[in-house]
C-alpha positions in Angstrom: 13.9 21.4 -21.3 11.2 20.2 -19.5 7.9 22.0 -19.1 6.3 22.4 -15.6 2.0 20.9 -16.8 1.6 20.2 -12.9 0.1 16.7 -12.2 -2.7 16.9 -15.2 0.5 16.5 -16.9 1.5 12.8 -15.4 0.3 10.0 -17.2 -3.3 8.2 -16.7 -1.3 4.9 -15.6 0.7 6.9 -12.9 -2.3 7.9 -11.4 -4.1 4.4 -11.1 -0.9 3.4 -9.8 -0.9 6.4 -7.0 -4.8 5.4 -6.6 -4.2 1.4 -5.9 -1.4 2.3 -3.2 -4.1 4.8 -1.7 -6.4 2.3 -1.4 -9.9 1.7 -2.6 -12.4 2.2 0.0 -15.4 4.6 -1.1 -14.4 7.5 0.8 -11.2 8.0 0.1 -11.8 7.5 -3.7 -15.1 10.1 -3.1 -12.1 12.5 -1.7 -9.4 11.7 -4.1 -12.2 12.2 -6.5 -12.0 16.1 -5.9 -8.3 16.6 -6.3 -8.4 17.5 -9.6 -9.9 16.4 -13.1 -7.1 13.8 -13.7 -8.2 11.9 -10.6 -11.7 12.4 -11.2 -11.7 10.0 -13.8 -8.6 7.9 -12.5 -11.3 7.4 -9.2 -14.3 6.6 -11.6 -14.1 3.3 -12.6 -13.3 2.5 -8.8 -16.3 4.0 -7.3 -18.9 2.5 -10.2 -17.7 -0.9 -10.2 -19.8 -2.4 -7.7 -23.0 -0.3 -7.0 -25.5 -1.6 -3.9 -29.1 -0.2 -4.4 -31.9 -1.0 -1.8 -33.9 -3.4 -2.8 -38.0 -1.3 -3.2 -38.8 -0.2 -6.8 -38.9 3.5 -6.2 -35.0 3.6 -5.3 -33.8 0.6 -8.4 -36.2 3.3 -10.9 -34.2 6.2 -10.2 -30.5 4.6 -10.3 -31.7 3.8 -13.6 -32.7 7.0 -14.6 -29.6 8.0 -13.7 -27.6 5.7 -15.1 -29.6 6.7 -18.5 -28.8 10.0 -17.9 -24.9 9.3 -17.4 -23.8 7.2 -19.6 -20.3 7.7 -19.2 -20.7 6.4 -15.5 -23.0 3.3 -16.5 -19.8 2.2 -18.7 -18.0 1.6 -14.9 -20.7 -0.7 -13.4 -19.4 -4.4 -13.5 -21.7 -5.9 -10.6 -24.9 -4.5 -8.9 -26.4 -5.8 -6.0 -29.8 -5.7 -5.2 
């Protein structure tokens, strides 16, 4: 018999799936983002993998700090415009 683990439960490729048919603009993965911890990190790689920062030295200094201080997230980033 089946057990009832709710959608933590589902597979992380059923969720990228759900996620792709949702779309991928930035708000909707910010709000999808909030469901739940499952599609925290299925919205992740999404939201990090272009990153825009303005280009004066004050504002490129601290998304570096931050990306030091969240690693995790700096994994994501595959292009950053400046």
């Amino acid at each position: 018999m089946a057990t009832a683990r709710g959608i933590q439960g589902l597979p992380p490729e059923i969720f990228d799936i759900i996620l792709y048919y949702l779309g991928d603009t930035k708000s909707l993965l910010q709000s999808r983002s909030l469901v739940c911890r499952s599609w925290l990190h299925a919205s992740r790689p999404r939201l990090f993998s272009i990153v825009s920062v303005q280009a004066n030295e004050r504002r490129l200094s601290r998304f570096i700090n931050f990306l030091d201080t969240h690693k995790d997230l700096a994994s994501y980033v595959r292009s950053l415009m400046v």
